[in-house]
C-alpha positions as CSV (number, residue, x, y, z in Angstrom):
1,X,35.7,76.0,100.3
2,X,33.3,73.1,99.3
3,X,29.6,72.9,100.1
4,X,30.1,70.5,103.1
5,X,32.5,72.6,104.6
6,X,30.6,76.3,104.2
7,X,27.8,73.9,105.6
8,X,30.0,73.0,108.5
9,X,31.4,76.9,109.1
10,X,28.1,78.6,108.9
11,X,26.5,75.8,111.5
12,X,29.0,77.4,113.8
13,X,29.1,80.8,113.5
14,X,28.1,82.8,116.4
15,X,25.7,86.3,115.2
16,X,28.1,89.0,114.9
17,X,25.7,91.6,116.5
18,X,22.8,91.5,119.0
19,X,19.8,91.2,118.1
20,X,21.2,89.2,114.8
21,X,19.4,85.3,115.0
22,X,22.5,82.9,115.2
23,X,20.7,80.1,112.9
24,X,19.9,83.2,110.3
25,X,23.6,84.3,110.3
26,X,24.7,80.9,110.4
27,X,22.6,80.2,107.1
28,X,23.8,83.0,105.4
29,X,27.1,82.4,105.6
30,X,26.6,78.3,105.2
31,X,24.5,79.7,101.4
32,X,27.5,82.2,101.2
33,X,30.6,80.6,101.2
34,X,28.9,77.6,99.0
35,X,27.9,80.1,96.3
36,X,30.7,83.0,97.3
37,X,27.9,85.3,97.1
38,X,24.7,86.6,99.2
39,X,22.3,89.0,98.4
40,X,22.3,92.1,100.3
41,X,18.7,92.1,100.3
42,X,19.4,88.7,102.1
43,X,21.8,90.2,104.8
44,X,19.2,93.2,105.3
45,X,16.6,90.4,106.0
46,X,19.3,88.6,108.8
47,X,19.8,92.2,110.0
48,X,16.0,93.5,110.6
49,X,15.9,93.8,113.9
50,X,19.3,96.0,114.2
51,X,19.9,99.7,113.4
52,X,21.9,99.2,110.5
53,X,24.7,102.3,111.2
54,X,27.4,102.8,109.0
55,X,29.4,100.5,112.0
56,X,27.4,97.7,111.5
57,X,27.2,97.8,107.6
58,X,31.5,98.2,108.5
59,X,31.1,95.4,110.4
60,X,29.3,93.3,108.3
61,X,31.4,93.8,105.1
62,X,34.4,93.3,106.8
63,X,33.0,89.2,108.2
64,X,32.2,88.2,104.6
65,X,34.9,89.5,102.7
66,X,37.2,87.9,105.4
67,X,35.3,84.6,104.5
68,X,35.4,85.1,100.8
69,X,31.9,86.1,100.5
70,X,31.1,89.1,98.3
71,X,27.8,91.1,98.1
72,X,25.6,91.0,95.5
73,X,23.6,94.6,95.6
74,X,22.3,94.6,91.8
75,X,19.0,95.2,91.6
76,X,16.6,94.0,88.7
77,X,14.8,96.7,86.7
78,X,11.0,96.6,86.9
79,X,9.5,96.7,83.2
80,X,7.6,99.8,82.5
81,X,3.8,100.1,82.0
């Protein structure tokens, strides 16, 4: 999937849950299927205002793989004192 046409699919995509901000999702998936990846600290942002249940982490794993996007959950290691 190019740029312009991740752009194009996350400009369209309807939140997948309530309380999810359409233009949030939307951007997430546009910044995901350009760079086939998202941060999961960037989906827990999207996803504040929701209970985040095993259902809708389910949920939510199953949209982006289905779109080709996979999760990035590495975290960096803070340098000791």
């Amino acid at each position: 999937m190019s740029g312009e046409q991740a752009l194009a699919a996350g400009a369209e995509a309807i939140a997948p849950l309530p309380g999810v901000d359409a233009g949030e999702w939307g951007g997430l998936l546009a910044r995901g299927g350009a760079q086939g990846v998202v941060h999961a600290d960037s989906i827990a942002h999207v996803l504040r205002h929701v209970e985040l249940t095993p259902d809708v982490l389910d949920h939510v794993h199953r949209d982006l793989d289905a779109r080709h996007i996979r999760i990035d959950d590495t975290v960096e290691d803070l340098p000791e004192d």
